[in-house]
N, C-alpha and C positions, 0 to 999 in steps of 0.2 A: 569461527573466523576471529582474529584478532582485531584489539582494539586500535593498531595501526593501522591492521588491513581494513576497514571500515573506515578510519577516519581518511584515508586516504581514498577509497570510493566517494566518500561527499564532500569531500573537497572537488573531485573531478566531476561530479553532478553538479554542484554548486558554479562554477568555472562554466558548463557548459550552459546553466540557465542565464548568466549572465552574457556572454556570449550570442546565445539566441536573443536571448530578451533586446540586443542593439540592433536587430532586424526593424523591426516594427517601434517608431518612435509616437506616432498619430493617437492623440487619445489615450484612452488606458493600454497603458503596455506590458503590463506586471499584475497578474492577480495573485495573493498570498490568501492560503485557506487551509482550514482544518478541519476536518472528518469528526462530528460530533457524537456520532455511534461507536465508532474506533473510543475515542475517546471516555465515551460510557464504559466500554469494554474493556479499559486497565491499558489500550495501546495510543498511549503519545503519539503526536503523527504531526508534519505538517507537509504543505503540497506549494510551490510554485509553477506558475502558469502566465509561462509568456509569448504572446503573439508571434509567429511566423511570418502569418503574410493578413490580407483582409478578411480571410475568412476560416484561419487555420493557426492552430497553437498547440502548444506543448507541456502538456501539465508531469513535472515530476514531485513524485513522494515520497517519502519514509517516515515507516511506522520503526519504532524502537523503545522495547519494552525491557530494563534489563536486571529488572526487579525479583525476585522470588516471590507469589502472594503471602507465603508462613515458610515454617518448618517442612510441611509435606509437600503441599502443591506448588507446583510450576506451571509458569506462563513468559518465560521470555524465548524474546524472539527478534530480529529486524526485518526490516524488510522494505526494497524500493518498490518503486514502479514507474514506469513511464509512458504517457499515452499519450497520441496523435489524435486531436480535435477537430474536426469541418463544423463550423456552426454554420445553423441554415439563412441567418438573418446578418446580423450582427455580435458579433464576440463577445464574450461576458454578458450573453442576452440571450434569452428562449432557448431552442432547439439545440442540441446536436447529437452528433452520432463519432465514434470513435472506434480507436484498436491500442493496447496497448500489451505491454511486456510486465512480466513481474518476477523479483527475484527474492530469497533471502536464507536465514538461517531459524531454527525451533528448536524450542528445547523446553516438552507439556509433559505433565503428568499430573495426574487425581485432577481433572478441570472437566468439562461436557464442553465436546467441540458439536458443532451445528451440522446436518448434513450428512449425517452418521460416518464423518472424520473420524479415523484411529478409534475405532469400538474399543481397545483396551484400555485408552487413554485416562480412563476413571481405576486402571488399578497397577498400571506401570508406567513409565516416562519411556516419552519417545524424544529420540534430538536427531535433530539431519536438516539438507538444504534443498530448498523447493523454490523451483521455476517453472512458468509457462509465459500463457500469454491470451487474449480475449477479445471480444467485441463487447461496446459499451454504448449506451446512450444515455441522454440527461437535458436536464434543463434548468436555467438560472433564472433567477428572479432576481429583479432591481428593488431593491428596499431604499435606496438613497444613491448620492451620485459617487459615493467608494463601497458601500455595502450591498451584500448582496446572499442570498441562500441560494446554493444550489443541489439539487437529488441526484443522483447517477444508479445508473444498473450495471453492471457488466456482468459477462459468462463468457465460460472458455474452457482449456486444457489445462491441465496444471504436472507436473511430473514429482516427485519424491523420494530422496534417496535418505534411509534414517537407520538407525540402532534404535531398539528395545533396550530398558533399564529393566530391573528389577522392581527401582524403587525412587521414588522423586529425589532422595536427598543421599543413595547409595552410590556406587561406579561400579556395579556387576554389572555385565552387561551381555544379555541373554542371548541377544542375535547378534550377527557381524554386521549382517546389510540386509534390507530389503527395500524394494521400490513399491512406487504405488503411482497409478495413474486416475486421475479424478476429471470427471467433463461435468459441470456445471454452473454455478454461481461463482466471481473470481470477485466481484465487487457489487457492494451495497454503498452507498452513502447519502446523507446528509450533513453537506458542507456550510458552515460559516463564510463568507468571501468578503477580502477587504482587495479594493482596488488601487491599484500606486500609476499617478500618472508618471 
C-alpha cells in the first residue's frame, strides 16, 4: 500500500474518532493508549477510545512498523483495528467484553512469528495483506483520575493473501499467491491508558 494510500486511511479513522468521540460529552470521553507488548516487539502503535453511548465505546488502532531490523531480516508491517466495547460497570473501568475488526499490510522475513505463523519465515520473506476479525475481552484499572492500565485478550479468524520471496533483501519471488486461514489468538495486550476529559 502506498504512503498516500495509508495516509489517507488515517486521516479517515482519525476524522471518524473524532466524530464519535462528540457522542458522549459526560466525564471521560477520550481514552488515548499504547500497547506496551506491541511496543516491546519493534511495533509502534497507538489506540483511541471514545465513548459511544454509557456503556459502549470504540477503541481504534495502528500498529505501523516501517523499519527494516538490518540488512537480512524484516519486520515491517501496518496495521489497523477497530473494536466495539460494552463495559459491564462503568467505561474506562473493570470489565468488558468486545468484537472487533482488523486489517493491514506484512512484509517478514529471517524473524520467529508465535503460533507457528509462516514456518518458513526464518528462511524466506513473506509480504501480503491480512484481515479478519474477533471476540475480546479485558479489563482496566484506575491508577489515578487520567491513568490507567489496561489487559485485553482477543481470538478470532484472521484470512491471508501473500507472495513468498526468496530472500529478505532480494525481489525473486518464488510464489505468485497463496492464502492462509488462522483461528486463534488475534490480540494480546497490555495497555498504558491516559484519560482526556
Amino acid at each position: 500500500m502506498s504512503v498516500l494510500r495509508f495516509s489517507a486511511l488515517f486521516r479517515l479513522a482519525m476524522l471518524f474518532i473524532l466524530l464519535s468521540g462528540s457522542v458522549e460529552i459526560n466525564g471521560q470521553s477520550l481514552a488515548v493508549k499504547s500497547d506496551l507488548l506491541s511496543d516491546a516487539l519493534l511495533s509502534p502503535n497507538v489506540s483511541m477510545e471514545p465513548l459511544l453511548s454509557a456503556h459502549w465505546s470504540m477503541e481504534v488502532g495502528i500498529h505501523y512498523q516501517p523499519f527494516s531490523l538490518d540488512s537480512r531480516r524484516r519486520w515491517k508491517h501496518w496495521m489497523g483495528r477497530i473494536e466495539f466495547r460494552h463495559w459491564s460497570c462503568s467505561p474506562y473501568s473493570g470489565f468488558y467484553y468486545g468484537f472487533h475488526t482488523l486489517g493491514g499490510q506484512f512484509n517478514v522475513g529471517d524473524v520467529h512469528l508465535p503460533f507457528g505463523l509462516y514456518r518458513g519465515v526464518r528462511n524466506f520473506r513473506y509480504e501480503g495483506w491480512v484481515w479478519g476479525g474477533g471476540l475480546s475481552v479485558g479489563y482496566q484499572w484506575i491508577l489515578s483520575p487520567r491513568w490507567g492500565v489496561e489487559g485485553s485478550f482477543g481470538g478470532g479468524l484472521v484470512f491471508a493473501d501473500y507472495s513468498r520471496y526468496r530472500c529478505g533483501h532480494c525481489g525473486e519471488r518464488m510464489t505468485s499467491s497463496w492464502h492462509k486461514t488462522y483461528l486463534g489468538p488475534t490480540r494480546a495486550a497490555i495497555s498504558l491508558v491516559y484519560l482526556l476529559k
